[in-house]
N, C-alpha and C positions, 0 to 999 in steps of 0.2 A: 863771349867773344873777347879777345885781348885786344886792346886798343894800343898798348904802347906806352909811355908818356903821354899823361894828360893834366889838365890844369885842375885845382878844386873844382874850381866853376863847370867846367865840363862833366867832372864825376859828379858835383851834386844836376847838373841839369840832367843826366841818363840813369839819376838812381844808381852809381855804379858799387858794389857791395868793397870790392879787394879796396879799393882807394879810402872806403868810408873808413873802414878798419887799422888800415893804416895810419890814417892821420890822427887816430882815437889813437890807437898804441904810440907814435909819436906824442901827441900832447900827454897823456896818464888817464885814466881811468877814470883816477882820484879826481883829477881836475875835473871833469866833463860831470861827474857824477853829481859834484858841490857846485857846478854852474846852473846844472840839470834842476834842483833842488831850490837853487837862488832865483830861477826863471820861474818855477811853479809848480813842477812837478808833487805829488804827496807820496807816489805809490812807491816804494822800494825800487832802488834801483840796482841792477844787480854786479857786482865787481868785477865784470869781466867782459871781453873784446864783444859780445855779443849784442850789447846797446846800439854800438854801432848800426846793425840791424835789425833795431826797433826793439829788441826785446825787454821792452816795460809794458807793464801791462797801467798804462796811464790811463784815467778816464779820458770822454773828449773835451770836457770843463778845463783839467787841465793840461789838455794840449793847446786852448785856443788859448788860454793864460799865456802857454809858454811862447806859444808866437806871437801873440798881444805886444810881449815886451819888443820882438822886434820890430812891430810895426810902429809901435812909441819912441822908437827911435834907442830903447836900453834900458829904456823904467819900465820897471813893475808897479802894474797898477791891479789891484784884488778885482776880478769882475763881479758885476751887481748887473742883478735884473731888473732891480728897483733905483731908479735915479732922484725920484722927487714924490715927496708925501707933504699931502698938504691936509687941514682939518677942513671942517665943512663951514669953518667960516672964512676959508682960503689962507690962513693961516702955515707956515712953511713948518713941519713939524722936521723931516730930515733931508738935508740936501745932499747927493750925492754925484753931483754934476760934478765937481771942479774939487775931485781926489785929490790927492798930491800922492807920488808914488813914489818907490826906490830906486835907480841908477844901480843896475844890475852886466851891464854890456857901456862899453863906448859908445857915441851916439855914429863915431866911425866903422865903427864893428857893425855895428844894427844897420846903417846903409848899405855897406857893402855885402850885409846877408840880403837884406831885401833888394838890391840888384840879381845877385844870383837867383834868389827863389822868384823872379820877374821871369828871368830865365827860362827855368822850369815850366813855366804857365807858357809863356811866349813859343817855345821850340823844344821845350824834353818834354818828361812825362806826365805831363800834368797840361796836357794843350785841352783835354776837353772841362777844364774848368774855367776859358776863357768867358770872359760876356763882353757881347759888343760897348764901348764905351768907360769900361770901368780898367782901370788900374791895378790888375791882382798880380800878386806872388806867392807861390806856393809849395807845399812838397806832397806830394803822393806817398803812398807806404802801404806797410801789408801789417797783419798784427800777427802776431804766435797765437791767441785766443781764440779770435775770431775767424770763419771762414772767409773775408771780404777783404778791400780793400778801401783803404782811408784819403784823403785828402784833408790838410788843414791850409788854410786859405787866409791872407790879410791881404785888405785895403784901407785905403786911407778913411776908411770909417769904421769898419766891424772886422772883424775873427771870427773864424768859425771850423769849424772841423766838421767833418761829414766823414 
């Protein structure tokens, strides 16, 4: 259905495809691809309008990566399952608590995604992954692979992609 003029924040909160497209061919390819890449992504990304919608076949390791950095406000931080090893005589063999990461986004870029992707969670498509109490943003999606449908999800504690 044609809506007319509408704002990013609109098209990203109703998943809208013509607008995502658009503003991919407005910024380049190239750009999006080497951001895409700078955020987390590993899988090939492929040179044409078609990213726009979604067509990478990314794991979800790194998609919760790639929206990690917005939840961090623009850094890239490598995720770990492991944060702290100690020996057994409590002994600190590797600490992984307090990474330091890359500045990958502005930290004004990264807020004003994570408003819009609040958006999303709050009133577009992605309302049933609210939970009472918590603070999510998100984007829902579809993959060309798989038969389902995706959400990847940040709060001001975890990432996750489902």
């Amino acid at each position: 259905r044609f809506l007319g003029v509408i704002t990013f924040r609109e098209a990203l909160r109703g998943s809208r495809n013509v607008p995502a497209v658009r503003i991919l061919d407005g910024i380049g390819v190239e750009k999006v691809i080497d951001l895409g890449y700078r955020m987390g992504i590993r899988a090939p990304i492929p040179a044409n309008l078609s990213i726009a919608l979604g067509a990478v076949d990314a794991s979800p390791l790194e998609m919760a990566e790639f929206y990690s950095v917005i939840a961090n406000k623009g850094t890239r931080i490598t995720p770990s399952a492991i944060k702290l090893v100690k020996n057994a005589n409590g002994d600190v063999l590797e600490d992984r608590r307090r990474i330091s990461g890359r500045r990958v986004l502005s930290e004004q870029t990264a807020l004003g995604l994570i408003s819009m992707l609040t958006d999303v969670v709050n009133s577009g498509t992605g309302t049933n992954a609210q939970v009472a109490g918590w603070p999510i943003a998100g984007k829902t999606g579809t993959t060309d692979t798989l038969p389902r449908r995706l959400v990847c999800g940040i709060s001001p504690y975890f990432t996750l992609t489902v």
